[in-house]
C-alpha positions as CSV (number, residue, x, y, z in Angstrom):
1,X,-54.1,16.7,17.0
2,X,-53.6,12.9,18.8
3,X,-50.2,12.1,18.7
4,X,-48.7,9.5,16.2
5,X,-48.3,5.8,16.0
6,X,-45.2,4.9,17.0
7,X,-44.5,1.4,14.6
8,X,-42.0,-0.4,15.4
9,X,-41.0,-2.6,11.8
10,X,-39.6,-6.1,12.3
11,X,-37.4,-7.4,9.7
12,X,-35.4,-4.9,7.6
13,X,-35.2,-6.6,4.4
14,X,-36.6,-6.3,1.0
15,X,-40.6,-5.6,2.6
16,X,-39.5,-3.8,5.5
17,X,-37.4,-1.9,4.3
18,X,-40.8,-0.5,2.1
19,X,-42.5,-0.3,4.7
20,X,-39.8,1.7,6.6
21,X,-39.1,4.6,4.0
22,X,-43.4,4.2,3.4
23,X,-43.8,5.1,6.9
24,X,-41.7,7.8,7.1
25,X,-42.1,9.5,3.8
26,X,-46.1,9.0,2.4
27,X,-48.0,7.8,6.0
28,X,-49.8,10.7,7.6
29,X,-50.3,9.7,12.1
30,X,-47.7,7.7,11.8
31,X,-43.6,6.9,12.8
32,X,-41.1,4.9,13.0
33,X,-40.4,4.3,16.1
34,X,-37.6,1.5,15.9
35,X,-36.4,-1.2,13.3
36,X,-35.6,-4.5,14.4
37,X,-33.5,-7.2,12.4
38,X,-31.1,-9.7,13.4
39,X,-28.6,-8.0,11.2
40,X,-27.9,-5.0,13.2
41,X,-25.6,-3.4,10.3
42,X,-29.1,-4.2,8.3
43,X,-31.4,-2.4,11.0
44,X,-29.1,0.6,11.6
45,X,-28.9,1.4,8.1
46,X,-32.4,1.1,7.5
47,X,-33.1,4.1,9.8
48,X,-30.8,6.5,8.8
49,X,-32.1,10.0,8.4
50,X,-35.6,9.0,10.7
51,X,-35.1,11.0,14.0
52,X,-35.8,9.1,16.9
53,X,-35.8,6.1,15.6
54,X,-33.9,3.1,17.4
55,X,-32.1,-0.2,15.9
56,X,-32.7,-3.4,17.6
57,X,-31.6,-7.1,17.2
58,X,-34.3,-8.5,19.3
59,X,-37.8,-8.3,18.8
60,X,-38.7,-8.5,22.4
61,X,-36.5,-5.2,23.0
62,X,-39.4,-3.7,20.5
63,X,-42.7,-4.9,22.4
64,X,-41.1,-3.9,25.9
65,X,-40.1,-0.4,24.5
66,X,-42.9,2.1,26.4
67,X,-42.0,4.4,22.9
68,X,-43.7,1.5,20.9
69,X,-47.6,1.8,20.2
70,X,-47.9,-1.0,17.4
71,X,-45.8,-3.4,15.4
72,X,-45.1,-4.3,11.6
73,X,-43.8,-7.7,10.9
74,X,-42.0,-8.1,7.7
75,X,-39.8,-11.1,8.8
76,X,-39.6,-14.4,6.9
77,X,-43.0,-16.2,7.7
78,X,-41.5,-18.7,9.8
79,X,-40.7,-16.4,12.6
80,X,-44.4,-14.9,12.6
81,X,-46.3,-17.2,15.2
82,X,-43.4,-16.1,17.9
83,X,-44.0,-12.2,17.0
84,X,-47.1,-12.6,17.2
85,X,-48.1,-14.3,20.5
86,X,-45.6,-11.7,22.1
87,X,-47.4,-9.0,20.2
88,X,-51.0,-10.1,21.6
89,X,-49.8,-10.5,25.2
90,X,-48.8,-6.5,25.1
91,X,-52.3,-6.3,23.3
92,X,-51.2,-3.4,20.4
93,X,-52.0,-2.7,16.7
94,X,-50.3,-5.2,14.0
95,X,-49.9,-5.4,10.6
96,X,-48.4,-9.1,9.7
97,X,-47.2,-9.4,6.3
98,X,-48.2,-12.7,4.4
99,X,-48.0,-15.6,5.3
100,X,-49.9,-15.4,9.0
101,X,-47.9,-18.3,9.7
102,X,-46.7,-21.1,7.6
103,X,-49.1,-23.6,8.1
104,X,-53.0,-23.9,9.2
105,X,-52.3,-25.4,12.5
106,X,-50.3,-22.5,13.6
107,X,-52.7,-19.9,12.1
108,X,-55.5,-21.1,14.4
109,X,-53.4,-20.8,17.2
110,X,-53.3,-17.4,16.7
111,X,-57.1,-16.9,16.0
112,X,-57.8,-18.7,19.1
113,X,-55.2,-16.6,20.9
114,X,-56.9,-13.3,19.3
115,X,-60.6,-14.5,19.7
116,X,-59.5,-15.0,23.4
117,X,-58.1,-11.5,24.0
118,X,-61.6,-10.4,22.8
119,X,-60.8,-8.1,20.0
120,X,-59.7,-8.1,16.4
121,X,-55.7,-6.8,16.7
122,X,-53.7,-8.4,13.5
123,X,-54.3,-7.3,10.4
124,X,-52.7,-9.5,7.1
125,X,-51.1,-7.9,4.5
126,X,-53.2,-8.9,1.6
127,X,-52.3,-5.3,-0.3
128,X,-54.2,-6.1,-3.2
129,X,-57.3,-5.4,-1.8
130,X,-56.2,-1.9,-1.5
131,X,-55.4,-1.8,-5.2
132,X,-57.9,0.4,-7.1
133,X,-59.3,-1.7,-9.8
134,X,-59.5,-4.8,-7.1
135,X,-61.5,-2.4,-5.1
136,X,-63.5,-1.6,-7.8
137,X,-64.7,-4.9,-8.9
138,X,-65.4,-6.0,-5.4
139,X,-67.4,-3.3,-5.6
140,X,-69.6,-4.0,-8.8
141,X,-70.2,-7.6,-7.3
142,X,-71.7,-6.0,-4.2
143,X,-73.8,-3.9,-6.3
144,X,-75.4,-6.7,-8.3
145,X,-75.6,-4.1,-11.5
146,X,-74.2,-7.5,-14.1
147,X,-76.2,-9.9,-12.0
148,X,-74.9,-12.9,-9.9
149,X,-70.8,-13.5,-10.5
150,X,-70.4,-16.8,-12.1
151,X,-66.6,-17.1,-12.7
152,X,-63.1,-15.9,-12.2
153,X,-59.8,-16.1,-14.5
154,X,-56.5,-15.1,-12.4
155,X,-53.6,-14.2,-14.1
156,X,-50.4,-14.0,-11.6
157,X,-46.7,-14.0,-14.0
158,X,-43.7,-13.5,-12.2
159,X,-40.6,-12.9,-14.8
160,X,-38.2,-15.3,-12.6
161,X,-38.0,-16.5,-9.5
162,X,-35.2,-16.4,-6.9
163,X,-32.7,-19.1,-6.0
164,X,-34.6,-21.8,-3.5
165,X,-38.0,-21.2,-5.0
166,X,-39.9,-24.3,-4.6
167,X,-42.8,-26.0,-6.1
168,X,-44.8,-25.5,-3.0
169,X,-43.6,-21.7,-3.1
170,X,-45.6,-21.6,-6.2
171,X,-48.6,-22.3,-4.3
172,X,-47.4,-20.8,-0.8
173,X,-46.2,-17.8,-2.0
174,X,-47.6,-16.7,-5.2
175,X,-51.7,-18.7,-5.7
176,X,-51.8,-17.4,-1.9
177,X,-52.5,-14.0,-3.4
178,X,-55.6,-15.2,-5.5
179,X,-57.0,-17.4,-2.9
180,X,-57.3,-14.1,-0.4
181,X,-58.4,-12.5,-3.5
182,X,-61.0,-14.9,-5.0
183,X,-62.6,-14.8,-0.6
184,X,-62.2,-11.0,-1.0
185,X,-64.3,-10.7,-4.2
186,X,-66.6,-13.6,-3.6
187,X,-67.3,-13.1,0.3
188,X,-67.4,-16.6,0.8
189,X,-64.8,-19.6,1.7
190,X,-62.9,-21.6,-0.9
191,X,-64.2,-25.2,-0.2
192,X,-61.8,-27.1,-2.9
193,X,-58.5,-26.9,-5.0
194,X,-57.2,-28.7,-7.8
195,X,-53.5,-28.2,-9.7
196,X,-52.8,-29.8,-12.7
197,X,-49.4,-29.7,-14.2
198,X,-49.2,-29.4,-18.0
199,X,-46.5,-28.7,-20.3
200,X,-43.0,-27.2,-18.1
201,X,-41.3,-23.9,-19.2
202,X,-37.4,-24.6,-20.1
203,X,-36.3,-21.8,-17.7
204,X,-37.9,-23.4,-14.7
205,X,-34.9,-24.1,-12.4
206,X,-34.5,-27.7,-11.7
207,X,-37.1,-29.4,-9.1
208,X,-39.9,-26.7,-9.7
209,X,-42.6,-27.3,-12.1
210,X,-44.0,-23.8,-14.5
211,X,-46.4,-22.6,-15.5
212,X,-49.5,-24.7,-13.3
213,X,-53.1,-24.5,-13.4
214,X,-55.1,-24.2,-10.0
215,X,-58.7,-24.7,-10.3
216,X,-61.0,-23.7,-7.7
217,X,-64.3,-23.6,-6.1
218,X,-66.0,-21.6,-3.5
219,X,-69.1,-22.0,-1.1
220,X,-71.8,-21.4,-3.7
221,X,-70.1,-22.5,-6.4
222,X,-68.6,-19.6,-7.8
223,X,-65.8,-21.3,-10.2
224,X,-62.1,-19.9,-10.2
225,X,-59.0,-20.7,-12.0
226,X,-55.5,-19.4,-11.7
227,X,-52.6,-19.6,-14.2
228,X,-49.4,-19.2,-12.2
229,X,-46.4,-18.8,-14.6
230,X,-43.3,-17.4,-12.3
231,X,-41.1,-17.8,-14.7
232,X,-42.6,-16.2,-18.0
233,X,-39.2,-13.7,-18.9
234,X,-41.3,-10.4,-20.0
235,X,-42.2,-9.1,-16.4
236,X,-44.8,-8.9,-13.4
237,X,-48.3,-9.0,-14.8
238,X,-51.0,-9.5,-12.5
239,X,-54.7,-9.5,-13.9
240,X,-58.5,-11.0,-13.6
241,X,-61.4,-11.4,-15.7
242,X,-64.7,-11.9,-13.5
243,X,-67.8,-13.6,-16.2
244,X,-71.5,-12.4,-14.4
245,X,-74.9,-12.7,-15.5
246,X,-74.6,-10.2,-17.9
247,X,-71.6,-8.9,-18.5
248,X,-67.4,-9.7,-18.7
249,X,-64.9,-7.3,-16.6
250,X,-61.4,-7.4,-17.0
251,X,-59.3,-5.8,-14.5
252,X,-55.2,-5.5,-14.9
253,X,-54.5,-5.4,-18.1
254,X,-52.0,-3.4,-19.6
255,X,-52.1,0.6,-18.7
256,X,-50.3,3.5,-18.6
257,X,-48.6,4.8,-22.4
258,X,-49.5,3.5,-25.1
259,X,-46.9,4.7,-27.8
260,X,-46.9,4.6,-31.7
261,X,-43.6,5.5,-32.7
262,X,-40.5,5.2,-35.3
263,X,-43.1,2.2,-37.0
264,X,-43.4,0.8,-33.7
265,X,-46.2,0.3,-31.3
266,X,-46.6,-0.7,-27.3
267,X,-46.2,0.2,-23.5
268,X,-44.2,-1.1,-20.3
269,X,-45.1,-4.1,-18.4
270,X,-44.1,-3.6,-14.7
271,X,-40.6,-5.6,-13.8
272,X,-42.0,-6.6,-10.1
273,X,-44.8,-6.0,-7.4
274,X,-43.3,-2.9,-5.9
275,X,-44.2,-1.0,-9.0
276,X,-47.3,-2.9,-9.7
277,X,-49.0,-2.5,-6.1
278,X,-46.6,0.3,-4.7
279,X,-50.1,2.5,-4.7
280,X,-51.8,-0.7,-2.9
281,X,-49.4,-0.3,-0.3
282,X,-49.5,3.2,0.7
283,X,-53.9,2.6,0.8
284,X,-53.1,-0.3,3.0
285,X,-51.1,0.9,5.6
286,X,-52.6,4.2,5.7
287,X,-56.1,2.1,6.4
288,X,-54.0,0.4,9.0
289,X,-52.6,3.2,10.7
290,X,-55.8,4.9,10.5
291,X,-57.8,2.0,12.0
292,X,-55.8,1.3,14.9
293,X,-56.4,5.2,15.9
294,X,-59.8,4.2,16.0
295,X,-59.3,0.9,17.8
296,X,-60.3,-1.0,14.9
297,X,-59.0,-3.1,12.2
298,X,-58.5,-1.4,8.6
299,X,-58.4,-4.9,6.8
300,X,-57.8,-8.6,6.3
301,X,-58.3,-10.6,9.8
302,X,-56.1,-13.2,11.2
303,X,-59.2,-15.3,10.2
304,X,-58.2,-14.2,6.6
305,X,-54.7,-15.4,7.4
306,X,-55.5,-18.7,8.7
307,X,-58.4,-19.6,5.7
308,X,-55.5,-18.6,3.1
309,X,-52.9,-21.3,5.0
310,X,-55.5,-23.7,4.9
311,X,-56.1,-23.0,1.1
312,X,-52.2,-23.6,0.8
313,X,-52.1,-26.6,2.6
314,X,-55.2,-27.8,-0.2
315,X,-53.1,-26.4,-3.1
316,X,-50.0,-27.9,-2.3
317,X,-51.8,-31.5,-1.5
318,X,-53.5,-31.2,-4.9
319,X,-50.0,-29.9,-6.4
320,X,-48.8,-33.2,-5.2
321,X,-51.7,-36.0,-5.7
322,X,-53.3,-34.2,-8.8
323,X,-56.7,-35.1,-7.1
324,X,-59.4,-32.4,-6.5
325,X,-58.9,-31.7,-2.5
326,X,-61.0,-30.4,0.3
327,X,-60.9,-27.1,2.2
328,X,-60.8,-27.9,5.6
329,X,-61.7,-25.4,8.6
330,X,-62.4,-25.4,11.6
331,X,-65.5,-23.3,13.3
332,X,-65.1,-19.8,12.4
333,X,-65.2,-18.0,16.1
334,X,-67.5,-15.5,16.8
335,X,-65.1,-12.7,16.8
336,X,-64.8,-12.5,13.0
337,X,-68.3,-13.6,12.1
């Protein structure tokens, strides 16, 4: 039996800490092997009860450590590109939650880094391709079996956002989701985004415009639209409805019990993402971890990372002008073609 991966997790917030007690408790060839966050209370805390496991305060004490085999970067997406460069240089396995970086011009710095050390190392933590019913639709648009896919209807509902959550979060943090998702599905680049702002929710905090309508339009002309509502009150929904040729499929819709009781009828919406994609993420780091035993990549490319920023950069440009705005990319490198 080959030994495990040793993953060290940086950032021991809200996502690492997930990905901490995922690693330890549901991932089969892997461990944690230390924890790093500036918050050393935060990091020690984080691996209590995981033998061997070390707390750190400096990310750089992680990538030197000879007991480290790959990294995990959960950190606030502004403190990515650093991570990351340091990461390549020591040439290991890494999963980088989203955002790659925060902008486009970073993101290809790190493709360019990547395509120079001549192999595929980062993978982007785009979970929802790992979620079953995603996986199946991508599926029956591979298959042709409903004819050519025509359109797509995104559905992403938050019930509240956090203090500090922008107008561009809306599109940076939320539509980035659907624009991964709409490449994933389609297999093509997004070449334009539109936002229109209509009528504004009351319980919008102050400076931040909800719900918004993104309109969207890939290579061969596939047509997608997103409603992003983060404020909508009744919970996390998450769900698409992909028009082909001959025939509608819905995935995301409500599931689980259905009760008739006491003259009443209904289910449970999930409260947040955890519960909605905790399945999701278990499949995508497993693929990960099971990947980067092979040498290989189980999932979404740093190319994926850097055509989703650009996307972003589009979205919140339209957000702002209200016009219909270009995708722009640079050459993709051979790499990831």
């Amino acid at each position: 039996m080959s030994s495990p991966l040793r993953v060290a997790v940086i950032g021991a917030g809200r996502m690492g800490a997930d990905h901490i007690q995922r690693l330890h408790h549901r991932i089969s060839g892997a461990e944690v092997a230390a924890v790093v966050d500036i918050d050393e209370a935060r990091a020690s805390a984080a691996i209590a009860g995981i033998e061997g496991a070390v707390a750190l305060t400096d990310a750089q004490a992680a990538l030197d450590s000879a007991n480290v085999d790959a990294i995990l970067i959960a950190t606030p997406g502004f403190l990515h590109q650093d991570i990351l460069f340091k990461a390549l240089e020591r040439d290991i396995p890494i999963l980088c939650e989203k955002p790659l970086t925060p902008d486009a011009a970073s993101s290809w710095g790190i493709v360019q880094a990547e395509a120079k050390l001549g192999r595929k190392r980062i993978q982007v933590g785009f979970m929802r391709r790992y979620d079953a019913e995603y996986a199946q639709l991508e599926t029956l648009i591979r298959s042709g079996e409903l004819g050519e896919l025509l359109m797509l209807h995104h559905q992403h509902r938050n019930p509240d956002t956090p203090a500090g959550f922008t107008n561009e979060m809306l599109i940076n943090d939320s539509v980035v989701h659907e624009f991964d998702a709409i490449r994933f599905f389609t297999g093509e680049e997004i070449t334009s985004v539109q936002v229109r702002l209509g009528k504004a929710t009351k319980n919008a905090p102050e400076g931040q415009h909800d719900p918004q309508h993104v309109l969207i339009e890939t290579e061969s002309g596939v047509l997608a639209d997103v409603e992003i509502y983060v404020n909508a009150q009744f919970g996390y929904e998450v769900a698409t409805q992909a028009s082909f040729e001959t025939g509608i499929v819905s995935i995301g819709n409500d599931a689980g019990p259905y009760v008739r009781t006491a003259g009443q009828w209904g289910g449970r919406v999930t409260p947040g993402f955890e519960e909605r994609f905790g399945a999701a993420y278990d499949t995508e780091i497993q693929a990960w971890v099971d990947a980067a035993a092979r040498g290989e990549l189980g999932g979404p490319s740093a190319w994926d990372g850097y055509a989703t920023a650009a996307c972003c950069e589009a979205g919140v440009e339209a957000q702002r002008t209200g016009e219909r705005v270009a995708v722009k990319l640079n050459e993709k490198p051979a790499l990831y073609s």
